[in-house]
C-alpha positions, 0 to 999 in steps of 0.5 A, a space after each residue: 356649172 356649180 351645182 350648190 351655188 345660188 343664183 343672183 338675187 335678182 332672178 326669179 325663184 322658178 329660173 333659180 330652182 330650174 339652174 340649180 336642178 340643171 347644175 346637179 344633173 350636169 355635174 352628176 352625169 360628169 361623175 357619172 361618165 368619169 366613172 365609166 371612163 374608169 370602167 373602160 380605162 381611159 382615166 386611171 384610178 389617181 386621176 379619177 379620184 383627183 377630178 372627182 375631188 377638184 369637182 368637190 372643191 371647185 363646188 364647195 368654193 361656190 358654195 361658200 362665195 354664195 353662202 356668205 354673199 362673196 358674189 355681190 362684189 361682183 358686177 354679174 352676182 351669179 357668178 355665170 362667167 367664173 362658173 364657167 371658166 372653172 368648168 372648164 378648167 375642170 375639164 382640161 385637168 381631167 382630159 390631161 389625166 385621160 389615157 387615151 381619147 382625150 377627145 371626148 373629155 374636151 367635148 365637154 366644153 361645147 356642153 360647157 359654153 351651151 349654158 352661157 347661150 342664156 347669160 352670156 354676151 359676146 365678150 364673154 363668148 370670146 373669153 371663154 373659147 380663148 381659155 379653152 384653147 390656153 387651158 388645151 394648149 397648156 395640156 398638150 404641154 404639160 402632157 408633153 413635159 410630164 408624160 410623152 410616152 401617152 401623148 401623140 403631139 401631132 393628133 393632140 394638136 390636130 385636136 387643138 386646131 380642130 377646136 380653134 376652127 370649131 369654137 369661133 363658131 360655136 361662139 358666135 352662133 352662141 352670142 346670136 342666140 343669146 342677143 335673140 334671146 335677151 330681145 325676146 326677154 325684153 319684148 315679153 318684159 315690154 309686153 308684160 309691162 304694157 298689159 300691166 298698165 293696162 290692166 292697172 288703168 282698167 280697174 284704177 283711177 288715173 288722177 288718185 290711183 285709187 280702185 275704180 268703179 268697176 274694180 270697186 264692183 268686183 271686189 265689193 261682190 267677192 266681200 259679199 260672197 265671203 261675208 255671206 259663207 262666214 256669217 258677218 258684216 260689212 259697211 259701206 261708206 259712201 263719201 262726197 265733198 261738200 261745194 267741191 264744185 265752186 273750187 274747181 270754179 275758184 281756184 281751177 281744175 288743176 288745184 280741184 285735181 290736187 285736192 282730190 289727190 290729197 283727199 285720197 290719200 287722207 282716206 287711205 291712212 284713215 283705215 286699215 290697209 285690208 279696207 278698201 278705198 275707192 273713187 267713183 268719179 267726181 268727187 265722190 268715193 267709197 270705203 268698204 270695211 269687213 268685219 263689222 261688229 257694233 254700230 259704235 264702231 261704225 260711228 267712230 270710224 266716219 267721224 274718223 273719216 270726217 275730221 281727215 277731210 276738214 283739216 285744212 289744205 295748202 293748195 296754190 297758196 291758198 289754204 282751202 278747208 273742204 267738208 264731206 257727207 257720208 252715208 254708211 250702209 250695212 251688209 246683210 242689214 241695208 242690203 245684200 247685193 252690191 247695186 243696193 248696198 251703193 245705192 242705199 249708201 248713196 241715198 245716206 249720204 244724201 240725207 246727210 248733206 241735206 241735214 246740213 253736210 259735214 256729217 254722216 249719216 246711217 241708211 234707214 228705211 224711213 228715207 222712203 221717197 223723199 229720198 227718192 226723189 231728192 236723189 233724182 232731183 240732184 242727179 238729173 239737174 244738171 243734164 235737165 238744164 243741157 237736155 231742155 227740162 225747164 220752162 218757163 211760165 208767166 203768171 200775171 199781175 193784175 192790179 185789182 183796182 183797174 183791172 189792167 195787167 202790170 206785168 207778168 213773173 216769171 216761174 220756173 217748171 221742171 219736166 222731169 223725164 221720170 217724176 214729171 213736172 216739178 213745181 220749184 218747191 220741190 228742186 230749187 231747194 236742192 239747186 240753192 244747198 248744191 249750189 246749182 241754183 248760179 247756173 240755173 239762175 243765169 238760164 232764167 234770166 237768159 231766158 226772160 229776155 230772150 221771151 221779151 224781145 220775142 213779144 216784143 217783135 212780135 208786136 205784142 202788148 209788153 210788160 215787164 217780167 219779174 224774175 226771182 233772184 236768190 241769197 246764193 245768186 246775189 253772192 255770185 260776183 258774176 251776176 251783173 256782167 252776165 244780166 247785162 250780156 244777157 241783156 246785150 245778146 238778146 236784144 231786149 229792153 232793160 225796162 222790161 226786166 224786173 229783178 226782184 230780190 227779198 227783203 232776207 237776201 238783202 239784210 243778209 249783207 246790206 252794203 254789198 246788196 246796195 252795190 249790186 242794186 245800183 249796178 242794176 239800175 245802172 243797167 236800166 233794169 227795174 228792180 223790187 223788194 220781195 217779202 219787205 215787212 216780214 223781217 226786221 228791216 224798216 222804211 229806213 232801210 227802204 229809203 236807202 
């Protein structure tokens, strides 16, 4: 063993600073039993100092292989073979200067081939007991040669043989020990791995790598406990892409994957690397920045954010171009625990995107509960329509001149399980700027002619039901086939269905709306015109 040698590079600074310390002690305890061998007269002066010396050398020519990376040439870089094998030739110079007992220098090479029990493989077990026993056989000749008057051949080749019979051994049970060794490694290593993927899955979300939920949670508590000891601020950022749902429904979840993926990583490269970025789900994320100063800063940074995520992407050949709303709120002002930091943020982002989207917008407490309530209306809506939350009333419309009923229109009512029930002047707002007034929509008429056919079997007097078509849902290239299949499934009577359409959603785009109107009729369905007067079109127009 070298004692000033330096490990391979790969080996962890613990396991190299535990070498290097068992190195000096092995070595130390050699001079130390080689000057008691003196002491006792089984080595003379000469030899004595000539090992002592070979020892230095043998150290100081490891030294310098390692000192100017000689060992990197080689495959085993910490040189754990040739160490060994010049150990061992340390060892055979020395039993060939002892005077008697040779027996207990050459039990230094069992000491020897025990540090190979961690490193070695078998082959090198092998290579090491076949030079022990070339290096011990070329002593006893040597001895034999130079100094037969101290040598007596045949208890020197006894020695020998007992070490041709004793090292096999030693070696194979060297070699199962280092295999059991290297599984117990790999086993630990696999372990290791495995509860670090774990953990890495625990607190990361698997489609961006980001830090998740609760990683987020517990490193925004740590951040509010420091910026509560150190006397300063930090703001969160609190980020949703603007109509990422109609891509996934577009383009498909794969392509709304890799845009997610990208968006992570323009987040990222937007801050600085001790900002924390964050995916809550969906498609909604969250920057943390300590250390804040000004509100210029503050403003700065999000129109930073907001021109990362415009820039247009390449996704499936196509080039997609999303928008986000942020909603920023500040520690100690806006909040000083983490649940009301996020929900305030939250509640910023909301009004960001109802002034218009693609902005920021700074928590105040004049959010009050308009806020409120939007931020329930937006979250709640889409488990109101899976839970049965909306009803359907009918108002009836009475000609005033007879006296007799027309028909009847349909309005929608929300049961809100924590606002109660809601007029739609108060969601449908909400449904048409998140785009949720498609799938609602399609509800309503589902809806409308599952209650006519039913008045109808019932034996019921039959009127038509009006219902209300938006500017967002005449756009949707689905929503003829889906008011015939409705149609279809439920049985009713296309007669007995009145869509009615405002004079706006039809002057917004009159060619396309005059297709869909013609599929309409097609369909047997009655329709009307909404509002007709109050914008600029003209009987003209209504002929048409």
């Amino acid at each position: 063993m070298n004692a000033l040698a330096r490990p391979a590079v790969s080996i962890p600074a613990d396991v190299r600073a535990r070498s290097a310390m068992l190195g000096v002690a092995t070595y130390g305890l050699a001079l130390l039993l080689l000057l008691l061998g003196y002491a006792v007269k089984l080595i003379g002066f000469q030899g004595a100092v000539a090992s002592a010396t070979l020892i230095v050398v043998v150290n100081l020519a490891f030294y310098v292989a390692f000192k100017f990376e000689l060992n990197k040439r080689a495959a085993d870089t910490s040189l754990m073979l040739a160490q060994t094998l010049a150990a061992i030739a340390v060892i055979m110079f020395i039993a060939y200067h002892f005077e008697r007992d040779r027996s207990l220098a050459l039990a230094w090479c069992l000491v020897v081939m025990l540090f190979g029990v961690f490193r070695f493989k078998p082959r090198d077990f092998a290579t090491t007991t076949l030079f022990m026993l070339a290096g011990y056989a070329l002593v006893i000749n040597l001895l034999m040669s130079f100094r037969p008057q101290q040598v007596d051949v045949l208890i020197e080749w006894y020695q020998w043989a007992w070490l041709a019979l004793l090292l096999p051994a030693f070696a194979w049970i060297g070699s199962r020990i280092s295999a059991m060794r290297a599984r117990i490694l790999r086993s630990n290593e696999e372990l290791t791995n495995a509860l670090a993927t774990i953990q890495d899955m625990a607190t990361h979300d698997s489609l961006t790598g980001l830090p998740n939920r609760a990683s987020l949670s517990d490193t925004m508590q740590h951040a509010v406990n420091k910026a509560a000891r150190s006397k300063e601020g930090l703001a969160i950022y609190f980020i949703d892409l603007d109509n990422f749902k109609s891509i996934n429904d577009t383009l498909g979840h794969p392509t709304g994957d890799q845009l997610l993926r990208e968006m992570a990583r323009r987040l990222r490269v937007s801050v600085r690397d001790s900002d924390l970025v964050a995916r809550l789900g969906g498609d909604e994320f969250v920057i943390m920045v300590e250390g804040i100063s000004d509100r210029a800063g503050l403003q700065s940074l999000a129109l930073k954010i907001l021109a990362a995520i415009g820039e247009p992407t390449q996704l499936q050949g196509h080039e997609v171009k999303v928008t986000g709303s942020i909603g920023i709120a500040t520690y100690p002002t806006d909040g000083t625990d983490v649940p009301t930091l996020l929900a305030n943020a939250d509640m910023a982002m909301y009004r960001a995107k109802a002034q218009g989207r693609a902005r920021m917008s700074e928590y105040s407490a004049d959010l009050g509960e308009d806020a409120v309530e939007r931020f329930e209306i937006e979250k709640g809506m889409r488990s109101g329509l899976q839970n049965n939350e909306f009803r359907l009333y009918y108002q009836p419309k009475i000609d005033f001149s007879s006296g007799k009923m027309l028909g009847v229109e349909a309005l929608i009512r929300w049961h809100h399980p924590k606002l109660g029930v809601l007029g739609p002047d108060r969601f449908i707002p909400v449904a048409e700027s998140t785009n949720f007034i498609i799938p609602l929509g399609k509800w309503v008429i589902e809806e409308a002619c599952r209650q006519s056919k039913a008045w109808r079997d019932a034996k019921m007097p039959t009127f038509p039901i009006a219902v209300n078509l938006s500017v967002n849902q005449l756009a949707d290239q689905t929503l003829v086939q889906h008011v015939s299949e409705s149609l279809r499934m439920s049985g009713a009577d296309p007669a007995m269905i009145e869509l009615e359409i405002t004079e706006t959603a039809v002057m917004r785009n009159l060619d396309e709306a005059i297709v869909i109107l013609e599929s309409f009729r097609a369909l047997g369905v009655r329709l009307a015109i909404d509002d007709f007067g109050t914008g600029y079109s003209s009987l003209a127009y209504l002929k048409q």
